[in-house]
C-alpha positions in Angstrom: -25.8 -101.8 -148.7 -23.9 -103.5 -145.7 -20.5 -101.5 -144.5 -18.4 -104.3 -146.5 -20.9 -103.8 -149.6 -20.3 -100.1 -149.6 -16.8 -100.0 -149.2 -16.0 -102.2 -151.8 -18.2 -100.3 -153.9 -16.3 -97.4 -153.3 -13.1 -98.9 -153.5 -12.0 -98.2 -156.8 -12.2 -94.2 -155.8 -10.2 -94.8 -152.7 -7.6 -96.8 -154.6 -7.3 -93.6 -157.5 -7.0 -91.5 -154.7 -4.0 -92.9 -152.9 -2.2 -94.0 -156.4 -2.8 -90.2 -157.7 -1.2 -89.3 -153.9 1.2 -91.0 -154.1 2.8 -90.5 -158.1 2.7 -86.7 -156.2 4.7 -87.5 -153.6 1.8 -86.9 -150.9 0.6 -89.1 -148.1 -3.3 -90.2 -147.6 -5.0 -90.6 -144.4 -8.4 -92.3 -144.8 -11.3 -91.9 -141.9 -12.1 -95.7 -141.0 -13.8 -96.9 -138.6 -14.8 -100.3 -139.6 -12.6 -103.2 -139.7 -13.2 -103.7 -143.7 -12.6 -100.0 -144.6 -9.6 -100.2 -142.6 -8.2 -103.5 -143.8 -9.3 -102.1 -147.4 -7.6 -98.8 -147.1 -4.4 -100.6 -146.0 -4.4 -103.0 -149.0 -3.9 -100.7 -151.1 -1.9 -98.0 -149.9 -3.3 -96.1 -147.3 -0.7 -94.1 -145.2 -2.5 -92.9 -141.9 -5.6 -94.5 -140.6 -8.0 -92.1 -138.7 -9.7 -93.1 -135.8 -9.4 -97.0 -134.6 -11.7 -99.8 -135.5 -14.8 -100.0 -133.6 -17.1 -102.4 -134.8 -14.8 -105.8 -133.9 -11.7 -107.1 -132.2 -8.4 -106.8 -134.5 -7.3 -110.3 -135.3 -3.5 -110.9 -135.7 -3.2 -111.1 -139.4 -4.5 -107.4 -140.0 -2.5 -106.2 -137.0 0.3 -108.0 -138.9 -0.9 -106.2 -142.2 -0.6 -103.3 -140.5 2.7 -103.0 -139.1 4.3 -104.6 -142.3 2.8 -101.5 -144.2 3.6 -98.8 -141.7 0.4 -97.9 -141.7 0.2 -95.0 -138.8 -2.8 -94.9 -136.0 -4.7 -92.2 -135.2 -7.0 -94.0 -132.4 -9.1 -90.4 -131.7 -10.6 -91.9 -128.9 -12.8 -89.3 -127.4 -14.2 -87.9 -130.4 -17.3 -89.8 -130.4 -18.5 -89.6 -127.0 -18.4 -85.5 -127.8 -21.5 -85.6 -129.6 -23.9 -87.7 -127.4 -22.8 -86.1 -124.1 -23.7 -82.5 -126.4 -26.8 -84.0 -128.0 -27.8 -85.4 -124.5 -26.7 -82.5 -122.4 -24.9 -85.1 -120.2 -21.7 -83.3 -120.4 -19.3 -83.2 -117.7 -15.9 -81.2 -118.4 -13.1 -80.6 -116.0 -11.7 -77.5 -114.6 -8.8 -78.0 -117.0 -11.5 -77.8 -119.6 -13.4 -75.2 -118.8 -10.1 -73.1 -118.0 -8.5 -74.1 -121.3 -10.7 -74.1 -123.8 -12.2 -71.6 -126.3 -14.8 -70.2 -123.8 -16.9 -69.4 -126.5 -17.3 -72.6 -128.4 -17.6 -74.5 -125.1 -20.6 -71.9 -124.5 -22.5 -73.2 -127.5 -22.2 -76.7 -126.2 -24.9 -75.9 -123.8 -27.5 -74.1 -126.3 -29.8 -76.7 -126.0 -30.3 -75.8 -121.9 -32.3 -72.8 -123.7 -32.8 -73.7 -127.4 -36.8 -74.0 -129.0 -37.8 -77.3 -128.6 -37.8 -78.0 -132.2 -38.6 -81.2 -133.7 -35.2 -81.8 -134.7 -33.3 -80.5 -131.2 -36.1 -83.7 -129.7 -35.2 -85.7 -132.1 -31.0 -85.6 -131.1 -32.0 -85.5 -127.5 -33.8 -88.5 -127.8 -31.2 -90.1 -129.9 -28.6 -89.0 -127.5 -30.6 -90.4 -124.4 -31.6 -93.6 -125.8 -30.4 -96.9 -124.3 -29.2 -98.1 -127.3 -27.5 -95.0 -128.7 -25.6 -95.1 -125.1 -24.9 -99.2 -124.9 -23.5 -98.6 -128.6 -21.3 -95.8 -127.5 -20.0 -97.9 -124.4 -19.5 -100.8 -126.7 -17.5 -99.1 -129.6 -15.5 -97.5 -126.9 -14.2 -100.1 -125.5 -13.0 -102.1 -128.6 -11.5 -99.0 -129.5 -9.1 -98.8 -126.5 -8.8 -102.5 -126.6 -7.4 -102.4 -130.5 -5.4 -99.7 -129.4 -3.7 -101.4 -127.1 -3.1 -104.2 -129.3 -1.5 -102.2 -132.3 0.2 -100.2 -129.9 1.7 -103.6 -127.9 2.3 -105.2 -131.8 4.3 -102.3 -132.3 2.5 -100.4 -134.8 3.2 -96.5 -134.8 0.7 -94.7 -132.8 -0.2 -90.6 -132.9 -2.1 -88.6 -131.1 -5.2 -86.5 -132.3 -8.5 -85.4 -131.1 -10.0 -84.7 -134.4 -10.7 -82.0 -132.8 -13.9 -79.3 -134.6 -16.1 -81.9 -134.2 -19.2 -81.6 -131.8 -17.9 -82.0 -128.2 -14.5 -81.9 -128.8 -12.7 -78.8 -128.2 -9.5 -77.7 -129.6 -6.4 -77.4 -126.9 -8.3 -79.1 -123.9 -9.5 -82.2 -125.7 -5.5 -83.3 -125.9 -5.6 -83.9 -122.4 -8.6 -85.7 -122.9 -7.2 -87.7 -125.2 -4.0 -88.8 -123.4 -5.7 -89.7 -120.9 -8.0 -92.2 -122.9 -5.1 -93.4 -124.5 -3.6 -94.1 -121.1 -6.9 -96.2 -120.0 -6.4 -98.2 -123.1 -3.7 -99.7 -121.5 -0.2 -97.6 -123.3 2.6 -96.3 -120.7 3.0 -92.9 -120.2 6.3 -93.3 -122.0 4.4 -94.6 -125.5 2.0 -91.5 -125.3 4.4 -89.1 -124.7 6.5 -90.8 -128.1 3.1 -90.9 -130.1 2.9 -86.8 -129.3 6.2 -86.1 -130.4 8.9 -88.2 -132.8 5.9 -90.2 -134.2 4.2 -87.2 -135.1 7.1 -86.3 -136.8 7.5 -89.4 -138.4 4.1 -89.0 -139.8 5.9 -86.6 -142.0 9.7 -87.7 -142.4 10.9 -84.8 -140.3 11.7 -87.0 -137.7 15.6 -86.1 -138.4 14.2 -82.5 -138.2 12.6 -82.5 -134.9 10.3 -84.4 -132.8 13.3 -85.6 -130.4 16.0 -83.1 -128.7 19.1 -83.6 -130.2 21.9 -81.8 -132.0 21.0 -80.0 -134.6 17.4 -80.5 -134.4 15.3 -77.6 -134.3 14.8 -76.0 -131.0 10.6 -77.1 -131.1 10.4 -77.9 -127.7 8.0 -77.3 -124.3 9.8 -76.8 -121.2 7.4 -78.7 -118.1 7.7 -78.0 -114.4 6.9 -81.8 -113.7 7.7 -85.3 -115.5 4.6 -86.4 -117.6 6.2 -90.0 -117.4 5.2 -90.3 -113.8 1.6 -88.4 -114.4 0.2 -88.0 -117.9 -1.4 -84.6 -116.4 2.3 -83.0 -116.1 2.2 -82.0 -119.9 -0.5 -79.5 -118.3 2.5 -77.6 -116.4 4.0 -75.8 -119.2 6.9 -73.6 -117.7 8.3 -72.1 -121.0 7.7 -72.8 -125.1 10.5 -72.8 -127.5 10.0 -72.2 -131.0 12.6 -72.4 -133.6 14.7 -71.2 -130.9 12.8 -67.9 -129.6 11.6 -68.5 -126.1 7.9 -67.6 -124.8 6.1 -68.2 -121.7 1.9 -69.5 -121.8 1.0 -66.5 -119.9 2.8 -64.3 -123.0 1.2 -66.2 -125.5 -2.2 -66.2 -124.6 -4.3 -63.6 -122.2 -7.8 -64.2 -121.5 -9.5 -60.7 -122.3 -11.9 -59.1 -120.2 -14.9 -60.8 -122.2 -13.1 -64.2 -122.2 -13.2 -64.3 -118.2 -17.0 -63.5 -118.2 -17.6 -66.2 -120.4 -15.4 -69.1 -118.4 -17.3 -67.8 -115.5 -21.1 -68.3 -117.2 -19.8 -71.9 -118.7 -18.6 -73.5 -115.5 -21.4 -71.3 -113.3 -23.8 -73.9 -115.8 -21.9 -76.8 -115.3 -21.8 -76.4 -111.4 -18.0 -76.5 -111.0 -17.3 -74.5 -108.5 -13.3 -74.0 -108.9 -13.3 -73.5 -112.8 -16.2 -70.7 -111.5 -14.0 -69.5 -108.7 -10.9 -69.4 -111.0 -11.8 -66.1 -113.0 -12.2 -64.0 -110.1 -9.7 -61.9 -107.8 -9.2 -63.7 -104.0 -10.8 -60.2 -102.6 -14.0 -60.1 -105.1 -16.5 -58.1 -104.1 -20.3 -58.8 -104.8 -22.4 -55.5 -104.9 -26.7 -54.9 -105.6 -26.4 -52.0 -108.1 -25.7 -49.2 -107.5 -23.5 -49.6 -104.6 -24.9 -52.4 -101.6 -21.9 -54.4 -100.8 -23.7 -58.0 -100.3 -20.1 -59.8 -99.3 -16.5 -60.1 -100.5 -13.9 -63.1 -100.9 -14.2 -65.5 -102.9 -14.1 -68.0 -99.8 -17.7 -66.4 -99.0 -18.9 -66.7 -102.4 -17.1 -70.1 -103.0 -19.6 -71.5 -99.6 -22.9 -69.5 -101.2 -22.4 -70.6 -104.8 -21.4 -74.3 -103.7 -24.6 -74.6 -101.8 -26.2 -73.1 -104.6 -24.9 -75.8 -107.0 -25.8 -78.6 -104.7 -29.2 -77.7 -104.2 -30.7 -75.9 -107.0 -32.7 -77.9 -109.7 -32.4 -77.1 -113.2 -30.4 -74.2 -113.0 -28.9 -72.5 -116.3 -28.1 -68.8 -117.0 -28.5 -67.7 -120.7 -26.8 -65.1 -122.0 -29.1 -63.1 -123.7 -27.0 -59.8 -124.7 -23.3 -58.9 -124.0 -21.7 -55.1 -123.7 -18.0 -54.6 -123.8 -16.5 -51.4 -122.2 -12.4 -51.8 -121.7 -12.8 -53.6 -118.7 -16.1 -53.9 -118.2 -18.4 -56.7 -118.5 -22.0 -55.8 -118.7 -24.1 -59.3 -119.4 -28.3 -59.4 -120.1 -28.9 -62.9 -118.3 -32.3 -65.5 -117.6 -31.6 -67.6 -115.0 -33.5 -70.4 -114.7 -33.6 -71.7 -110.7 -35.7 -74.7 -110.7 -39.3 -73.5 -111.9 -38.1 -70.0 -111.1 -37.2 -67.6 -114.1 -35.0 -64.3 -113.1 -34.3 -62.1 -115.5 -31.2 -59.9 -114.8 -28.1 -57.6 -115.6 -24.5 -58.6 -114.1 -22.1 -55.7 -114.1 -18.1 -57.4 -114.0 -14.9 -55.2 -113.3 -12.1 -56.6 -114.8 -8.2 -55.5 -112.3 -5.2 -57.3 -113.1 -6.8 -60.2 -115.3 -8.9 -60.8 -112.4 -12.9 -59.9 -112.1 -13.0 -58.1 -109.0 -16.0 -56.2 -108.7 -20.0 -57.7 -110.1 -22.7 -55.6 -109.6 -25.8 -57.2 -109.8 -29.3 -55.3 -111.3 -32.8 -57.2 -110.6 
């Protein structure tokens, strides 16, 4: 069946969905990606569109359509590009990425460094890697942003979501992904920061609840140390959380344990990014050969020998074969693959003040 064969085939279910929703007082969001599923869903009732139209250029009647039935946008704009760069190992995260997100889940995004070649792993690689796998991408991308930009400009009410779970895209970190996408696309600073807060709310009809700050509002609110309206990144700089009134700070809400900063360590170390590498570790680190052979110390020195490393080593990719946890010690069973060289090897990290500051190596 063609897309507009199928969704008018599966139509009448949609429709008994949203009228059954609705006689219960509950909002539908529908996953559409095509221009007929969306202009379909909208017909007849759909509250909350997920994900914007890739396959064609919005003309002005359904944009019309749309903002007559305050219909809300849900452009996920990243969440597609999170598979490919995954299936094709091309993936390239920032510091703020590697820092922020679940250390562990980012991890698994590089399996297939180490994975059996089965038929099915060649099979997404080659998928992944394809020229028309990537010209597609590149092309539903960009009428994405550009239908975006024109709901947003026609004035329809835009939110922000990563869709976050699926392959590639990480909770937290993928929001400032996102943003930033959404600011390429063409919307101010000012529209993002609105389709993060009061049109979320919206969404819902809490917006008399919260959403803005005003009186009598709940007290759901994120201090910054910098204006996001001048630079999107400033929602990064959280200073202090407010919920329902009780104050918290990031650093009390969330503590990378001892494991955690081995594990941000091992992801960036196989990404090559040297300052998400650095990041974990304590300004006097010092690197040992077991039992006790101190090779150097500072991370400045290790900063220079790991760079170098980085730059110049081929196919390089540690895998963590087997983890020990002992309070605050680390102790990791690794195969490090250095160009056509395999090491096999046992990294020993002491964890002071949320900081690794000792690694002893064993070869």
């Amino acid at each position: 069946l063609s897309i507009e064969e199928s969704a008018n085939k599966n139509l009448p279910i949609v429709k008994a969905i949203i009228d059954e929703a609705h006689k219960n007082n509950l909002k539908v969001a529908v996953h559409a990606t095509q221009r007929i599923t969306a202009q379909l869903a909208v017909e007849n009732g759909a509250d909350y569109l997920v994900h914007s139209v890739d396959d064609e250029i919005l003309k002005d009647d359904f944009v019309q359509l749309i903002k007559k039935s305050k219909t809300v946008l849900c452009p996920t704009l990243i969440v597609h590009s999170g598979y490919l760069n995954t299936f094709g190992q091309k993936i390239n995260l920032s510091s703020y990425e590697l820092q922020k997100a679940d250390p562990y889940q980012l991890g698994s995004l590089l399996d297939l460094k180490h994975l059996s070649d089965t038929l099915l792993i060649k099979n997404y690689k080659k998928y992944a890697n394809s020229q028309k796998s990537v010209s597609s991408l590149k092309k539903a991308d960009s009428i994405s942003m550009l239908n975006l930009k024109i709901l947003s400009d026609a004035g329809v009410l835009i939110v922000t979501g990563t869709d976050a779970g699926n392959i590639g895209t990480l909770h937290t970190s993928s929001y400032l992904t996102e943003l930033k996408a959404m600011q390429k696309s063409g919307m101010s600073n000012w529209n993002i920061i609105q389709a993060s807060t009061i049109n979320g709310a919206k969404v819902f009809d809490k917006e008399s609840e919260f959403g803005t700050v005003d009186i009598g509002k709940k007290a759901n609110l994120v201090l910054l140390d910098a204006n996001p309206i001048e630079d999107i990144e400033n929602v990064t700089k959280i200073n202090t959380i407010f919920n329902k009134g009780a104050i918290y700070t990031p650093d009390a809400l969330i503590k990378d344990s001892p494991t955690d900063l081995a594990q941000r360590q091992l992801n960036a170390y196989n990404l090559r990014n040297i300052n998400a590498f650095l990041e974990p570790y304590a300004d006097d680190v010092e690197i040992y050969s077991h039992p006790d052979k101190l090779l150097y110390k500072g991370k400045e020195t290790m900063r220079k020998r790991y760079s170098e490393m980085f730059d110049k080593t081929p196919n390089l990719h540690c895998e963590l074969k087997e983890r020990i946890v002992q309070g605050n010690i680390v102790i990791d069973k690794e195969r490090v693959q250095f160009g056509n060289q395999i090491i096999e090897a046992v990294a020993i990290y002491h964890i002071e003040n949320n900081k690794i500051k000792k690694v002893y190596f064993i070869q």
